[in-house]
PARO-513355 format. One record per atom (N, C-alpha, C): x, y, z. Coordinates in pm, whole numbers, plus 32768, in hexadecimal, padded with zeros to 4 digits. Each point is the difference from the previous one (the first is absolute). Example, Ala and Ser with C-alpha at 12.3 -4.5 7.8 and 13.67 -1.06 7.14 Angstrom:
REM residues 2
85277DC7830C7FA780778000805A807880007FDD80697FB88052807780067FB3806D8049
REM end
This chain:
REM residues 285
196A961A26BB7FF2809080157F7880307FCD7FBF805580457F9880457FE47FFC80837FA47F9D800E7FA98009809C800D7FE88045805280338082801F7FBC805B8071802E80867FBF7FC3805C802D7FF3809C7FD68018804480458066805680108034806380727FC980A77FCA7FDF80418059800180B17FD6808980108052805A80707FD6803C8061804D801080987FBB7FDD801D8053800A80AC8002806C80417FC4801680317FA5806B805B7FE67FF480967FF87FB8802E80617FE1808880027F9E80637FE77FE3809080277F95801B7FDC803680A07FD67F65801D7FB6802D809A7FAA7F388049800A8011805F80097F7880617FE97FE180077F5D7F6B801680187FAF802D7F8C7F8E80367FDE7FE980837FCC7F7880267FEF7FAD7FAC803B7FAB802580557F497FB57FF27FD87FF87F717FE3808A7FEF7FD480087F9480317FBB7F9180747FE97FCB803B7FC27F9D7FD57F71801C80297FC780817FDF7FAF80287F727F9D7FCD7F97804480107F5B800A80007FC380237F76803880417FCA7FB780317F847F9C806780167F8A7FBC7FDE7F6780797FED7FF07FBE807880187F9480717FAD7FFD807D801A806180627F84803E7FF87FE38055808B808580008070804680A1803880147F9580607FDD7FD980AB7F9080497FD27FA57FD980997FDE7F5F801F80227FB77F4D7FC07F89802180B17F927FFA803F80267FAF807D7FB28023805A8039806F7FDC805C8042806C800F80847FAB7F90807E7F6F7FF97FDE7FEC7FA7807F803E7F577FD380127FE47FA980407FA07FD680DF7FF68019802880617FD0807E80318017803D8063802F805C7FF280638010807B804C805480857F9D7FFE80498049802C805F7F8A80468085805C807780487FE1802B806880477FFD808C801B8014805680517FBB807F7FD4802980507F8780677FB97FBD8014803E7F697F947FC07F6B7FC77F7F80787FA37F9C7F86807A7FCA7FBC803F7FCE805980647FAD7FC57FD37F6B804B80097FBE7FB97FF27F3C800880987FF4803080007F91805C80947F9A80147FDE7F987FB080357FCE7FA2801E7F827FD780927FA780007FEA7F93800D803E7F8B8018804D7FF17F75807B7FB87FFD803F7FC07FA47FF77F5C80087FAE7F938003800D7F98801A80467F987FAC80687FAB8006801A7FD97F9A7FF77F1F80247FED7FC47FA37FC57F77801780847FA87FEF80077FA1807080797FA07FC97FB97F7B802F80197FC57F647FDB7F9D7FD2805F7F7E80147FDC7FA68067804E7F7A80197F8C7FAE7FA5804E7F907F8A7F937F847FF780277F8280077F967FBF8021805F7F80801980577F967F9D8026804F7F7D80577FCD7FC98090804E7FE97FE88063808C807A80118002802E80997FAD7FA780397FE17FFC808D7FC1800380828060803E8069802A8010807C80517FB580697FB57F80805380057FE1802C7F9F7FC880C6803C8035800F7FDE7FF280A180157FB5804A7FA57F818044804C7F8580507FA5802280828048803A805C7FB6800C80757FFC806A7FF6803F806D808B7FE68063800A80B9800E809180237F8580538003801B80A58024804A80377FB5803880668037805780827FC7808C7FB97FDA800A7FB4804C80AC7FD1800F803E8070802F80A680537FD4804C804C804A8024807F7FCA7FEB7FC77F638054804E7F837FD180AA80137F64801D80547FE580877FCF7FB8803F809A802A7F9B80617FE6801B80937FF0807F7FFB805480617FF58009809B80447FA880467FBB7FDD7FEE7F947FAF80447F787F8C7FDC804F7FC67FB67FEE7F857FDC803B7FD88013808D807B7FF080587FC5803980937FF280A97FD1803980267FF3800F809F7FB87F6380017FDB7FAD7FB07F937FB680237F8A7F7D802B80837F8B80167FA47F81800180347FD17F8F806F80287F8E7FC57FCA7F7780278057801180A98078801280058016800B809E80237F58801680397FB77F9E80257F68800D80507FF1809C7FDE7FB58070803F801D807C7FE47F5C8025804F7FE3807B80187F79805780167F907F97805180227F7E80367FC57FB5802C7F6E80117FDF7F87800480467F70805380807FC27F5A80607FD5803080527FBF7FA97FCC7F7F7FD97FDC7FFE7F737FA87F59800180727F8D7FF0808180047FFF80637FC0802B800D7FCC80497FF88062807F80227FD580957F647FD280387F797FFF7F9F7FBD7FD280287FCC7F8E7FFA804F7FCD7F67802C7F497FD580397FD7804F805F80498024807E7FA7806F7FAC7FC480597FB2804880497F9E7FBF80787FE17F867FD27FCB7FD07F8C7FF07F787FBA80487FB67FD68083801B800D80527FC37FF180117FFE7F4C8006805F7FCC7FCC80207F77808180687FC180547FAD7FA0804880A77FD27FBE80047F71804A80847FDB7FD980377F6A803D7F8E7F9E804B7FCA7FFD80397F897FD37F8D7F687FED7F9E8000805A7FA27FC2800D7F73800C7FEA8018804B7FD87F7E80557FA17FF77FB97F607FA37FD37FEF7FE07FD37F9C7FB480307F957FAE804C801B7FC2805D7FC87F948066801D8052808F7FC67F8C803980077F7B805B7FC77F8E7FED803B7F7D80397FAB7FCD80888017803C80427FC47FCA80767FD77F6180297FE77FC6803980637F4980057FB7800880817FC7804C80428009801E808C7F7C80A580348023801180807FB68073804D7FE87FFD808580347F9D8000803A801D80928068805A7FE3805B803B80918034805F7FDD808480017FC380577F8E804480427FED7FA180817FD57F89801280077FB57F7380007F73802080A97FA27FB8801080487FD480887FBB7FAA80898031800C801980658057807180418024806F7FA180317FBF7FA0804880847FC3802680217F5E7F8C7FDD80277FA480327FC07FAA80687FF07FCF805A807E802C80AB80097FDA80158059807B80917FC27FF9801A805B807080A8803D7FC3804D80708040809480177FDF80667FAF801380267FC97FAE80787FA6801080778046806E804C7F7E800880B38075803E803F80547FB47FFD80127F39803780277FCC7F8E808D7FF27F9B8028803B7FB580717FF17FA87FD87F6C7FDB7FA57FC77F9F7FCA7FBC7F7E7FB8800E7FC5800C7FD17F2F7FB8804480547F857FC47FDA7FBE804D7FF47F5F7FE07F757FC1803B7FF47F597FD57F6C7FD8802D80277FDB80947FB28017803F7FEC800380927FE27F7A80267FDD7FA87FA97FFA7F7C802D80227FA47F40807A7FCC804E805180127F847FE17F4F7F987FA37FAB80617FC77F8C7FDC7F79800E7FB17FBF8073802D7F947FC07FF67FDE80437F5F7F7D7FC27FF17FB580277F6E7FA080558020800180937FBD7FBC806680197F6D7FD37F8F7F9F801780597F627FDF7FB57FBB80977FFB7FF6802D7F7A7FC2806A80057FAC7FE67F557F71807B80177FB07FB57F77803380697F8E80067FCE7F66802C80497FAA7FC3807B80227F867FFD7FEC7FA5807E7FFA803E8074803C80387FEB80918028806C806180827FEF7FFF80667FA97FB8808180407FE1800080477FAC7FA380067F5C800280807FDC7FB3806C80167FA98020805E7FC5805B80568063804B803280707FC08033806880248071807480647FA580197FE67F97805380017FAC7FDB80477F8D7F70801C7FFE7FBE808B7FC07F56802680388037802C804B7F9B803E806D7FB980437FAB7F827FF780477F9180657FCC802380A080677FA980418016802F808C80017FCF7FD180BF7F957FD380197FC0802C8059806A7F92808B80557F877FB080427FB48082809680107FD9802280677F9C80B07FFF7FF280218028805A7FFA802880828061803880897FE87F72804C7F827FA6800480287F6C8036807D7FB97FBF801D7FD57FB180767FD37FC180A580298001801A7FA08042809680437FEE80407F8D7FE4804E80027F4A802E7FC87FDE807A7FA78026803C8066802E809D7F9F80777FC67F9C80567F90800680397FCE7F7D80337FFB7F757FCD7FF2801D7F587FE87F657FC480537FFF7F96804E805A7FD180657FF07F7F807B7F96800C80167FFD80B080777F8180007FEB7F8780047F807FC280097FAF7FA47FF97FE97FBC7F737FE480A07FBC7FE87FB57F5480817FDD7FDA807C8030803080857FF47FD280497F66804D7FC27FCB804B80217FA480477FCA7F867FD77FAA800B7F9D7FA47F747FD37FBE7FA580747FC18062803E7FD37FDF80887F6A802B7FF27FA4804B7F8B7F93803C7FD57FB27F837FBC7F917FEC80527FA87FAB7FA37F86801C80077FBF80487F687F7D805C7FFF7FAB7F887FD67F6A801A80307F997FB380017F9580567FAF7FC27FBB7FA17F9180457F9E7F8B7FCD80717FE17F7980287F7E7FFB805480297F7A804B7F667FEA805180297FB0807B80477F8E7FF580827FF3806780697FBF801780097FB08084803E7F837FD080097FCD80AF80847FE0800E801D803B806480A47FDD803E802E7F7E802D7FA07FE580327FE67F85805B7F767FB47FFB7FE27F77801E7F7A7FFB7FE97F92806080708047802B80857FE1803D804E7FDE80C87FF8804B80157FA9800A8075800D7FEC80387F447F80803C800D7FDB803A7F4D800B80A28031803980337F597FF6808D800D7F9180107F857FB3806F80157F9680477FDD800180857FD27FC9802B7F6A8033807C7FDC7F638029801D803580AA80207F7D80558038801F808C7FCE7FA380567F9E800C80AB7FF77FC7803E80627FE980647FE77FC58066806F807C8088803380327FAD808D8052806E7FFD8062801E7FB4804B7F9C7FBE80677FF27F917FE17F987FB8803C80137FA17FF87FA07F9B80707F5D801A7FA27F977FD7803C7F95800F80297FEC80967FCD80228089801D7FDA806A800D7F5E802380457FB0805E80107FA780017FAD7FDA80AF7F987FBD7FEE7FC37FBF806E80597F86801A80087FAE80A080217FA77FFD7FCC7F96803E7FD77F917FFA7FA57FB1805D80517F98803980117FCB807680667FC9803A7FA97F99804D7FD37F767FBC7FCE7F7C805180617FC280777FD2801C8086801E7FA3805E7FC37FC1805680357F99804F7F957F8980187FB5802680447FD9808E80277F68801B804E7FB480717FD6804C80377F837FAF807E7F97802A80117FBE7FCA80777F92805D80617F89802A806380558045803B8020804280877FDB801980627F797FB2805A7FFB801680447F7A803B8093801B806E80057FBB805280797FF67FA4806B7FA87F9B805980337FE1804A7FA78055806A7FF58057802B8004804A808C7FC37FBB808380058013802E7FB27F8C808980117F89801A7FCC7FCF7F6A7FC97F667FE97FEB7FC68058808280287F9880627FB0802C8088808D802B80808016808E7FE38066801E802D800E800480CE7F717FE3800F7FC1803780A27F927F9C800D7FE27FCC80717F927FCE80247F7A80517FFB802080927FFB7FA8805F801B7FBE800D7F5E805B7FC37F947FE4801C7F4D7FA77F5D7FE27FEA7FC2806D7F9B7FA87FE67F6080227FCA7FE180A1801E7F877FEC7F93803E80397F697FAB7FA97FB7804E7FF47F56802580BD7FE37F7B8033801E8022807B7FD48036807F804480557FC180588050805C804F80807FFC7FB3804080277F9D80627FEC7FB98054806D7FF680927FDB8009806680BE8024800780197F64802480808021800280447F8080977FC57FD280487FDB801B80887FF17FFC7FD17F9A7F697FAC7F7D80227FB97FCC7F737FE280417F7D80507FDE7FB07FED80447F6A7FA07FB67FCD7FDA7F9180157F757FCA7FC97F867FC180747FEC806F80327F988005806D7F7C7F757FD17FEB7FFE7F8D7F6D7F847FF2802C7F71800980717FFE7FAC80527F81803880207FE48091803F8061802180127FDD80B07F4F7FAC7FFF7FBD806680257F777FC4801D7FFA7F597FE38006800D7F8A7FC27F557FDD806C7FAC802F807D80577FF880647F9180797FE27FCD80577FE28095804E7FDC7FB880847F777FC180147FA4801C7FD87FBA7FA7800F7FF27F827FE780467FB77F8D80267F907FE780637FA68076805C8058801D80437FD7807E7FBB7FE280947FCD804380007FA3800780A37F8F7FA17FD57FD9800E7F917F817F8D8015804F7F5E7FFE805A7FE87FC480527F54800580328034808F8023805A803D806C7FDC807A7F74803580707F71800F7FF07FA07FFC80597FCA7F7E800580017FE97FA37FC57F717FD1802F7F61803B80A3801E7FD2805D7F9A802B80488019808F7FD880398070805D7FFB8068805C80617FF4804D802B7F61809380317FFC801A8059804680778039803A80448038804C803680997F6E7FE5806C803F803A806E7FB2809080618024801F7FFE7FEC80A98059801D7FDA806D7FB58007807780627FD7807E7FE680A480378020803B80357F888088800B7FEF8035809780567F9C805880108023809280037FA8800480AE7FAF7FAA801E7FC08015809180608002805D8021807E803C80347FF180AA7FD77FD280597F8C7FBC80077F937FDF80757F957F817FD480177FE67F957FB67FA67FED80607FAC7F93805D7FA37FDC807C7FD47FB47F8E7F757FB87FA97FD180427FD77F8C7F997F5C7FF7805F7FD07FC17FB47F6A7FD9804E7FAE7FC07F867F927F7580397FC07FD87FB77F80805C7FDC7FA57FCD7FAB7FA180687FCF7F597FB6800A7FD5804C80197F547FE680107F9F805A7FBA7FD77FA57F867F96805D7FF67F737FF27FF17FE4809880317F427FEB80267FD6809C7FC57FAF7FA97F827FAF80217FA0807B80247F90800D80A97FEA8066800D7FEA8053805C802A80037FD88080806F8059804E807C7F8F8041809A801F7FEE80667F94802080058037808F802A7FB8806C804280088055806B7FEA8029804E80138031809D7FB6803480107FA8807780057F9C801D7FF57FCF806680667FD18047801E7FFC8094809F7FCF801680357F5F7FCA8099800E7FEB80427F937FFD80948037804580057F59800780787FF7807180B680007FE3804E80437FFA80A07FF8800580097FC28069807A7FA17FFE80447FC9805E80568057805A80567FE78057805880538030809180127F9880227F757F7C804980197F967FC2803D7F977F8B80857FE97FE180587FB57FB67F6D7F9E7FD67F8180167FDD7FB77F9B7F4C803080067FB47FD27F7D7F95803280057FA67F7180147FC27FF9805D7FA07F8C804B7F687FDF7FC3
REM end
């Protein structure tokens, strides 16, 4: 068995430009990202499933999940075309039972929601009841005592049945799951984010998270305000884009509706995005 790397979609939600962008202009990031007549952004929920060839099922991020559907279509964000990432394993012949583990690259909603889901008895239980949840110390207690400016990202019912399940395994720094697959701690937009780099036999794939939330946040200093440590992002990303310009690597842009992964080129110091290929099984080529 090979490794291989699948994207599937689990939905999309609106967001400020502006929040979006930060201090960039936005005469100069709308020609980069489209934007609506409210200056609202579409972004993507993308979430990564990880086959390796020793036999590991590995899930990086899984959206909203179900628990707060109506709240959120309701909210600002306008969360809509919602996909069940259940019924989107099944296609792979994949249940929640077969899930081995999963990697969390932070504790905001829209990446960790479907981490539990309601039992039959009307209780959160873990949504994938095998696997080993990977999340870094740093941002479980981030999550669990929020600073002022990301306590409405966090919602605790997402990860409290997890710590109660002995299914929680926090990481101080870089970890390898597999010899194939290392996780990577990164600040900027949150604290202790979890990068992931995923070796297969014809590239890396790197899960950046919300380092580089858009293909369009490929120049370093286009950074959303949503980042509580805006200089870190910076040296993130630039550290990232120069090894994955350098080496071929393939980038997974987690939040792009229109652009979900692309390799990178760069000339002088400006990145580019360049195409790469999905299969017709969502695998990344």
């Amino acid at each position: 068995m090979k490794t291989s790397v699948r994207l599937i979609h689990t939905g999309y939600f609106y967001a400020d430009g502006g929040c979006m962008f930060g201090a960039t202009p936005q005469s100069a990031w709308k020609r980069r990202y489209k934007a609506d007549a409210q200056n609202r952004c579409r972004l993507a929920m993308h979430v990564g499933l990880i086959t390796t060839r020793c036999g590991r099922v590995i899930l990086i991020d899984n959206g909203i999940g179900n628990k707060h559907t109506d709240q959120l279509k309701a909210s600002f964000y306008r969360f809509h075309e919602l996909t069940d990432l259940d019924k989107a394993l099944r296609q792979y012949g994949i249940r929640p039972d077969d899930v081995t583990d999963v990697v969390l690259t932070h504790l905001h909603f829209d990446h960790c929601g479907g981490t539990t889901r309601y039992g039959e008895d009307g209780q959160i239980i873990p949504a994938y009841p095998n696997a080993t949840c990977w999340v870094s110390e740093a941002q479980w207690h981030e999550a669990f005592h929020p600073n002022a400016l990301e306590r409405d990202s966090f919602f605790p019912e997402n990860m409290e049945a997890i710590r109660e399940s002995g299914k929680l395994h926090l990481i101080k720094d870089e970890t390898f799951l597999t010899p194939e697959v290392r996780l990577r701690l990164f600040g900027g937009h949150t604290c202790g984010q979890i990068v992931i780099d995923v070796e297969t036999d014809s590239h890396t794939v790197i899960f950046a998270g919300d380092v580089i939330p858009t293909s369009a946040h490929l120049s370093p200093t286009w950074i959303s305000a949503y980042d509580v440590r805006p200089l870190e992002t910076y040296y993130a990303k630039v550290h990232l884009l120069d090894k994955a310009s350098s080496n071929g690597q393939i980038v997974v842009y987690c939040h792009d509706a229109y652009t979900p992964c692309s390799a990178v080129k760069k000339i002088n110091d400006i990145y580019k995005a360049l195409p790469c290929a999905m299969d017709t099984n969502n695998r990344v080529r």
